[in-house]
One Martini backbone bead per residue (centre of mass of N, CA, C, O) as a GRO file, in nm:
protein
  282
    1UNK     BB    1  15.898  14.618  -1.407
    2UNK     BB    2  16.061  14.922  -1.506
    3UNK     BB    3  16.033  15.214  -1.614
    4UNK     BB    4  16.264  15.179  -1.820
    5UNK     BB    5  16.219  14.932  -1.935
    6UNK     BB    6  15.934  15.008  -2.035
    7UNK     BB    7  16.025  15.267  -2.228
    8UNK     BB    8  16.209  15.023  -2.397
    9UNK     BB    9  15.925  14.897  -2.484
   10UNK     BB   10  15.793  15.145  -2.631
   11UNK     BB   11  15.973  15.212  -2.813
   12UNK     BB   12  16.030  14.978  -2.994
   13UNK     BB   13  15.693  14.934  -3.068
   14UNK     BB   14  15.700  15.217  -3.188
   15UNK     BB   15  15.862  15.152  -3.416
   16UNK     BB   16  15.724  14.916  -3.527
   17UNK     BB   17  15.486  15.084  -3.632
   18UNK     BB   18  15.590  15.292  -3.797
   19UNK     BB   19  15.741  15.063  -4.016
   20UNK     BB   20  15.420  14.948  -4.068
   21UNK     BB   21  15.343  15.231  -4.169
   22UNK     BB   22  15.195  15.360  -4.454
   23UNK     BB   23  15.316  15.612  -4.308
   24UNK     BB   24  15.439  15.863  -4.180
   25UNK     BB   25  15.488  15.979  -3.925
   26UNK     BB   26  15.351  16.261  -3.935
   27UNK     BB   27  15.073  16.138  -4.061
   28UNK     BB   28  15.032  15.962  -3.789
   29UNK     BB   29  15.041  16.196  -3.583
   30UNK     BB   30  14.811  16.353  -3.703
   31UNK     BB   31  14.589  16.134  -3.678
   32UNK     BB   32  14.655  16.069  -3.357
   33UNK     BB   33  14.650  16.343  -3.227
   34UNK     BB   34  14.963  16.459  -3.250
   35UNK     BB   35  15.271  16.589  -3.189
   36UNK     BB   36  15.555  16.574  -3.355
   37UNK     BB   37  15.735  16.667  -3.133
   38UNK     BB   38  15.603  16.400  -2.964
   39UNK     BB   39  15.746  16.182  -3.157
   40UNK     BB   40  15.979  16.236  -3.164
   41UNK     BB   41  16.092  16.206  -2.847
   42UNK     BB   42  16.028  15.962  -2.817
   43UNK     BB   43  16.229  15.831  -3.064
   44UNK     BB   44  16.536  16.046  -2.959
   45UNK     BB   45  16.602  16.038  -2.702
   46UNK     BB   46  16.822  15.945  -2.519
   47UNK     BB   47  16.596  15.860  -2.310
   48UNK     BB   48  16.351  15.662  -2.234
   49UNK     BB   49  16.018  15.764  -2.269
   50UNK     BB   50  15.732  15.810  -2.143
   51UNK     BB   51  15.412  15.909  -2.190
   52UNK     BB   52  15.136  16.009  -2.215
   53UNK     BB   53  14.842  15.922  -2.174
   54UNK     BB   54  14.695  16.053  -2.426
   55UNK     BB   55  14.928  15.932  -2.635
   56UNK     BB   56  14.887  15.637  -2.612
   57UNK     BB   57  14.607  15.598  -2.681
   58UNK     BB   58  14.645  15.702  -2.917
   59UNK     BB   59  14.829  15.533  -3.086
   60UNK     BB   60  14.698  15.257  -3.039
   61UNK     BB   61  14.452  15.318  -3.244
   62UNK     BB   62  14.642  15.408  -3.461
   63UNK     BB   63  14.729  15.115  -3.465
   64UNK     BB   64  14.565  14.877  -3.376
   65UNK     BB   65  14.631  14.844  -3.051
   66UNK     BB   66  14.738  14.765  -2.737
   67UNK     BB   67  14.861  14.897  -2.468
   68UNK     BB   68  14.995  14.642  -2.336
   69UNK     BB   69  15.164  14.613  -2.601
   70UNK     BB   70  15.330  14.921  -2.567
   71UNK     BB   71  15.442  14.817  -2.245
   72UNK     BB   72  15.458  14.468  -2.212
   73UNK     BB   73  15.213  14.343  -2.085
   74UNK     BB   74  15.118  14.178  -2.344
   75UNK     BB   75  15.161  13.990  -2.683
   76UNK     BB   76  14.961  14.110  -2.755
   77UNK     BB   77  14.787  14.350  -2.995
   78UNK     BB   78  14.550  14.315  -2.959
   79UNK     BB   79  14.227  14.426  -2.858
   80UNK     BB   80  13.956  14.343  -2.645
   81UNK     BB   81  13.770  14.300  -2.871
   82UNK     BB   82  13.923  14.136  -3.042
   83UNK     BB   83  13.964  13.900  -2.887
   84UNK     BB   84  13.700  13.836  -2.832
   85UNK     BB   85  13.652  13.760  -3.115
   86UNK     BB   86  13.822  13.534  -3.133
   87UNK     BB   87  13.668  13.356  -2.906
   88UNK     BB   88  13.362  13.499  -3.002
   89UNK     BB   89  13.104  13.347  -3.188
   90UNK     BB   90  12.879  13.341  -3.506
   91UNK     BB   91  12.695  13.084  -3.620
   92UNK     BB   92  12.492  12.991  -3.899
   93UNK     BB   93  12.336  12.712  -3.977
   94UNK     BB   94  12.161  12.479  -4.035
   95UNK     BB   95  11.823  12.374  -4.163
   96UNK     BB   96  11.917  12.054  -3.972
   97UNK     BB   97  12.098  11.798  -3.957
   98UNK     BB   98  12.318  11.917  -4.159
   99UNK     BB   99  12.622  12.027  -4.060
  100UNK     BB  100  12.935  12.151  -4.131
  101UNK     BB  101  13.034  12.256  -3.897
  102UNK     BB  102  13.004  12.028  -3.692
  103UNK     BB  103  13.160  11.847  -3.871
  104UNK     BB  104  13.442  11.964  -3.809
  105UNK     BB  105  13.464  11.995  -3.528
  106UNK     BB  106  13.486  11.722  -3.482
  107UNK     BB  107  13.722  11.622  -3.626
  108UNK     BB  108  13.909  11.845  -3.466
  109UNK     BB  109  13.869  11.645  -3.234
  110UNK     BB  110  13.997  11.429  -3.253
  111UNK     BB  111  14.089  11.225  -2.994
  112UNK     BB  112  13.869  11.368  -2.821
  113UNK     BB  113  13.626  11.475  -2.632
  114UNK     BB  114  13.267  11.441  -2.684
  115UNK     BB  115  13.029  11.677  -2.537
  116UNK     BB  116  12.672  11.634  -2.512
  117UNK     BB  117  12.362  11.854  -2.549
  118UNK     BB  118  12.062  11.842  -2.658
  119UNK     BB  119  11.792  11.908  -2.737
  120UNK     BB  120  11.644  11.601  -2.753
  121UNK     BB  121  11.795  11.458  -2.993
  122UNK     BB  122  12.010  11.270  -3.163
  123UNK     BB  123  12.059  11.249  -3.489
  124UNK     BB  124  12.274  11.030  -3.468
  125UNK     BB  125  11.991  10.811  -3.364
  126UNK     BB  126  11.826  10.842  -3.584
  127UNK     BB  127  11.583  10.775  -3.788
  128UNK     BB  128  11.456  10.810  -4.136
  129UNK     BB  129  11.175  10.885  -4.002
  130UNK     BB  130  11.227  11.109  -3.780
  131UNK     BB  131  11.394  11.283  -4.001
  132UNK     BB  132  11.136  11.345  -4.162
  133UNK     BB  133  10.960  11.470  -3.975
  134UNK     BB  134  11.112  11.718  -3.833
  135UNK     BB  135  11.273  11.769  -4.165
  136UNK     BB  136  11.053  11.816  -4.394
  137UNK     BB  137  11.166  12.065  -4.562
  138UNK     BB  138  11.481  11.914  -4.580
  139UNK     BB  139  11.385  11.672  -4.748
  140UNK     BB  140  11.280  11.827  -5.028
  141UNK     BB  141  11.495  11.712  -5.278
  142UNK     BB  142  11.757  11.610  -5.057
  143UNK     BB  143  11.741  11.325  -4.884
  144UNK     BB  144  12.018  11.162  -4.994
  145UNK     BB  145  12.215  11.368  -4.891
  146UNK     BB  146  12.124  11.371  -4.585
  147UNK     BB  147  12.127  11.099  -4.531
  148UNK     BB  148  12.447  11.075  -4.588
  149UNK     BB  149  12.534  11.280  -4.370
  150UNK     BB  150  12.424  11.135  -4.077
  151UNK     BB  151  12.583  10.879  -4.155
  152UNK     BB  152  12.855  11.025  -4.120
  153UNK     BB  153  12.829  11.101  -3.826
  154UNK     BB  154  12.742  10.855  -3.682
  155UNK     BB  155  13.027  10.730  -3.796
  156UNK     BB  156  13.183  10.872  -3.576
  157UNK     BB  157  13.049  10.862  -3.308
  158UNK     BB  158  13.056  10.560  -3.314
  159UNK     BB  159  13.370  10.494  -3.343
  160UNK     BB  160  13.585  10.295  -3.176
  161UNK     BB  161  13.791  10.555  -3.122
  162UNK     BB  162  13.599  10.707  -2.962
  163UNK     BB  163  13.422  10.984  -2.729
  164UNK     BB  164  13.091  11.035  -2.651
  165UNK     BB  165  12.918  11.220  -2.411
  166UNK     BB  166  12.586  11.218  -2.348
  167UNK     BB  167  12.312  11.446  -2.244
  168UNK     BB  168  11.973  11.307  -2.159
  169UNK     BB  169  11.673  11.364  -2.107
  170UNK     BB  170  11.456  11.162  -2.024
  171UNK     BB  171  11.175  11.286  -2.091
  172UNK     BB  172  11.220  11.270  -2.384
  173UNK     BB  173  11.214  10.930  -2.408
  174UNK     BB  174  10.938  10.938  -2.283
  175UNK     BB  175  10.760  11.156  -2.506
  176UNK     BB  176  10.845  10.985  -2.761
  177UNK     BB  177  10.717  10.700  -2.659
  178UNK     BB  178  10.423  10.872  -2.620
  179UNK     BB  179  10.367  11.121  -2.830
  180UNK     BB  180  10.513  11.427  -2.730
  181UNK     BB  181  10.516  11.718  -2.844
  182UNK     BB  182  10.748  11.689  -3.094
  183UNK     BB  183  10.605  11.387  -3.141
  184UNK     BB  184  10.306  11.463  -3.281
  185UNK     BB  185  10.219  11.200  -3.501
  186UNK     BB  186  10.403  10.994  -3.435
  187UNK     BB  187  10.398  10.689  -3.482
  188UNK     BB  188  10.402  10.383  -3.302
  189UNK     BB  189  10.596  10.256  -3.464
  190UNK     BB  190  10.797  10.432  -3.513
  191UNK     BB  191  10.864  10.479  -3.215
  192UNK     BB  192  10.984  10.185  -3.155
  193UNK     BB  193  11.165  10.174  -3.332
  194UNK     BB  194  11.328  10.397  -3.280
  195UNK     BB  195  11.408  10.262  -3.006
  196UNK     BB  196  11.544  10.038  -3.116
  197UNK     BB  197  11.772  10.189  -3.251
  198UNK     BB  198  11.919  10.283  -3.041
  199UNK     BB  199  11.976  10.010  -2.863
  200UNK     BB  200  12.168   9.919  -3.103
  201UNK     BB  201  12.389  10.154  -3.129
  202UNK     BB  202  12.452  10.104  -2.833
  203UNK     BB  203  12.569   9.862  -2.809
  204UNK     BB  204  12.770   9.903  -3.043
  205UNK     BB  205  12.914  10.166  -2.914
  206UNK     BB  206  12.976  10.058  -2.655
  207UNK     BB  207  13.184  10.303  -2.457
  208UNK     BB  208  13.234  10.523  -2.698
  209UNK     BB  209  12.906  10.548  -2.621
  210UNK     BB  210  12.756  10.797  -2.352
  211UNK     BB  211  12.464  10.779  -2.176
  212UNK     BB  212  12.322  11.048  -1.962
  213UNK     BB  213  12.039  11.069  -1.774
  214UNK     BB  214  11.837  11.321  -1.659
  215UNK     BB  215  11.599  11.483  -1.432
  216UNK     BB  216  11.399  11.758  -1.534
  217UNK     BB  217  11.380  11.842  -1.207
  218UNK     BB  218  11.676  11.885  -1.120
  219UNK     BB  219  11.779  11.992  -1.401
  220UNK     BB  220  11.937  12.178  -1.649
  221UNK     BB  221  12.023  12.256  -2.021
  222UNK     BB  222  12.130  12.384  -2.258
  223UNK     BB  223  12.237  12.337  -2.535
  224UNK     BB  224  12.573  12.180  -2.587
  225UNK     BB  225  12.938  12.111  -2.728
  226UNK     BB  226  13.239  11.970  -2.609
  227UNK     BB  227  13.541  11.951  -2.849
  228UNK     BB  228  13.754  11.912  -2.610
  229UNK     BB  229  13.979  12.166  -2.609
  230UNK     BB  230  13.863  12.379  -2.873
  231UNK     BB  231  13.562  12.436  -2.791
  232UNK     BB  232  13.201  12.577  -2.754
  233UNK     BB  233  12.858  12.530  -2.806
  234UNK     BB  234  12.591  12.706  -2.859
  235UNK     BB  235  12.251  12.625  -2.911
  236UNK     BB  236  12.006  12.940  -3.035
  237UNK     BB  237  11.875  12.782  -3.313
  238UNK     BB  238  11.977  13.002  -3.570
  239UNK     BB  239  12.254  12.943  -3.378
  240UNK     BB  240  12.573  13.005  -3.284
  241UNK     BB  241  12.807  12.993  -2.984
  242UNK     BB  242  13.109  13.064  -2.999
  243UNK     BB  243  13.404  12.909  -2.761
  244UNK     BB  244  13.744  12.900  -2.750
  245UNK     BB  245  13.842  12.963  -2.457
  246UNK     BB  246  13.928  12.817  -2.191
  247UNK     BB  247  13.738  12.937  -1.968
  248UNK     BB  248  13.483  12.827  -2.122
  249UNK     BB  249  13.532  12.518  -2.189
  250UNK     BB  250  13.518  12.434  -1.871
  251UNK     BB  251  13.312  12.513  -1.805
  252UNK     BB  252  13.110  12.286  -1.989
  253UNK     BB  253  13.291  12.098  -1.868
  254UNK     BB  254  13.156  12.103  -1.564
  255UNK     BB  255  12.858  12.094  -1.662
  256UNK     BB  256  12.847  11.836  -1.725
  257UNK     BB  257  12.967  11.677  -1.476
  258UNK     BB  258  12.706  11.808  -1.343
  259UNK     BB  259  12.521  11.605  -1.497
  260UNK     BB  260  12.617  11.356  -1.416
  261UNK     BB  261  12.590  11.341  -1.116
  262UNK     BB  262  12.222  11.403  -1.218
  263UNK     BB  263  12.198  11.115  -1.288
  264UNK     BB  264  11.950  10.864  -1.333
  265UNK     BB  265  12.136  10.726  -1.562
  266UNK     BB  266  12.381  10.498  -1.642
  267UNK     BB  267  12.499  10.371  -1.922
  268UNK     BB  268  12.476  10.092  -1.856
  269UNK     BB  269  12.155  10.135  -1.849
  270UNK     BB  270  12.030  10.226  -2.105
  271UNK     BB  271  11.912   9.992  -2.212
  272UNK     BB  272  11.724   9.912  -2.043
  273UNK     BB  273  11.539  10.164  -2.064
  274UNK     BB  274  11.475  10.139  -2.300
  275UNK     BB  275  11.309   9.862  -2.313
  276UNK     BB  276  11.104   9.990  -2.100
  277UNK     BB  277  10.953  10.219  -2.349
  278UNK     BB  278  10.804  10.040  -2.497
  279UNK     BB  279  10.527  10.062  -2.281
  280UNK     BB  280  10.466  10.368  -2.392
  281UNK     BB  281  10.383  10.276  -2.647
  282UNK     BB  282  10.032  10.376  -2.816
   0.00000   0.00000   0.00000
C-alpha cells in the first residue's frame, strides 16, 4: 500500500467517521483536542494527505476506532482493547451441576468435537446419589428441576450423533472407588452403584463418547472445554473464562491431544478399568 492510497482511505474512513458523529465537524474536532483547520486540510485539500501522529491519535480516540482501521490497515474498527473483549469474556456459572452457559454451548457446538477435561468426574456421568452428595445445598427445595436438566445433559452428550471426548485423571475414579477427598463420606454401595452407572453409560454410548485417562504423575491440566471450533472455556471455580478467537481455541485443541497422547487407558479400554475399580471399594 502506497502512502498516496494510504491517505485516500484514511481520507474516506475520516469522513465515514464525521457522517456518523452526532456532531458537527468542528465540535469533534474541539473535543478530539485538534485545530478545526487542520480537520478542514484533512478533509479538502486537492491531494489528500496523512495526518500528523497525534493527529491521528486524537481522531482515533474520539471516534473510539482503532489507528490502523482509519490508514486501512485493518477492516476492524474496534480498538485493541474491544477485540480482546470481544475474544475473552468472564462468564459466571450456576452454583452446581446444571449451568444455562454450558448447555448453550454445547447446543452451539452440535454436529462438532466437544473436548472436555472436567474438575473431577463429569456430571452428566453421575448418579442422583452423587448428585446429591457433592451439591447438597444446590439440590435443596430444587431438586426435580435439577435433576431434569442434568439429564438433558447427559441425553446431548450421550446421543448416538454426538462425538464427545473426555480426559479424565484416573486417581480420580481411583479415589471415588476408595472414598477419598472429594468423596469422603460417600457410602461404599453408593460408591459402587455410581461405577456401575458409568459403566452402564459408557458401554451405551461408546464410541459417541470417549474416555482418555491419563496418570497425573505424569500430566496435569486445569478444568477445560473445547466447543468445536466455536469457543474454549476454562472452568476457574466460582467463573467462567470464555475465548473465542481462533488461536486460543487450538491451542487448548493441542492441550487436549497433548493429554490423549498421555493416557494411560484408552477409550476401548474405559469399561474394563471400571470394573477393575469395584474391587477398590470398601
Amino acid at each position: 500500500m502506497t502512502k498516496t492510497h494510504t491517505a485516500v482511505v484514511f481520507r474516506r474512513r475520516l469522513e465515514e467517521v464525521l457522517a456518523r458523529s452526532p456532531r458537527s465537524a468542528s465540535a469533534f474536532a474541539q473535543q478530539a483536542g485538534i485545530d478545526r483547520s487542520t480537520l478542514a486540510q484533512l478533509l479538502t485539500a486537492d491531494e489528500p494527505r496523512l495526518p500528523r501522529a497525534e493527529t491521528l491519535v486524537a481522531v482515533a480516540r474520539q471516534a473510539r476506532v482503532s489507528v490502523d482501521w482509519l490508514l486501512g490497515l485493518s477492516q476492524r474498527e474496534e480498538t485493541g482493547a474491544e477485540i480482546i473483549g470481544a475474544l475473552l469474556q468472564v462468564e459466571e456459572p450456576g452454583q452446581g451441576p446444571v449451568d444455562d452457559h454450558f448447555m448453550a454451548w454445547l447446543k452451539e457446538a452440535e454436529g462438532f468435537r466437544v473436548r472436555t477435561v472436567p474438575v473431577a468426574l463429569p456430571d452428566f456421568l453421575k448418579t442422583e446419589a452423587l448428585l446429591r452428595f457433592e451439591y447438597r445445598r444446590t439440590f435443596e427445595g430444587a431438586s426435580a428441576v435439577q435433576l431434569a436438566a442434568v439429564q438433558a445433559r447427559l441425553d446431548f452428550m450421550c446421543n448416538p450423533d454426538s462425538n464427545v471426548e473426555v480426559g479424565l485423571a484416573l486417581q480420580s475414579l481411583q479415589m471415588l472407588a476408595r472414598g477419598e477427598e472429594r468423596w469422603a463420606g460417600f457410602p461404599a454401595g453408593a460408591r459402587r452403584e455410581q461405577i456401575a452407572h458409568m459403566s452402564r453409560i459408557y458401554a451405551a454410548s461408546y464410541p459417541s463418547l470417549r474416555l482418555y485417562l491419563y496418570d497425573l504423575r505424569e500430566v496435569y491440566s486445569v478444568p477445560f472445554t473445547v466447543f468445536g471450533a466455536k469457543r474454549a472455556v476454562v472452568f476457574l471455580g466460582p467463573s467462567y473464562f470464555v475465548m473465542n478467537g481462533a488461536d486460543h481455541i487450538r491451542m487448548f485443541a493441542r492441550r487436549f491431544d497433548d493429554l490423549i497422547r498421555h493416557a494411560v487407558v484408552q477409550p476401548h479400554e474405559v469399561g474394563r478399568t471400571l470394573e477393575a475399580l469395584t474391587g477398590l471399594v470398601s
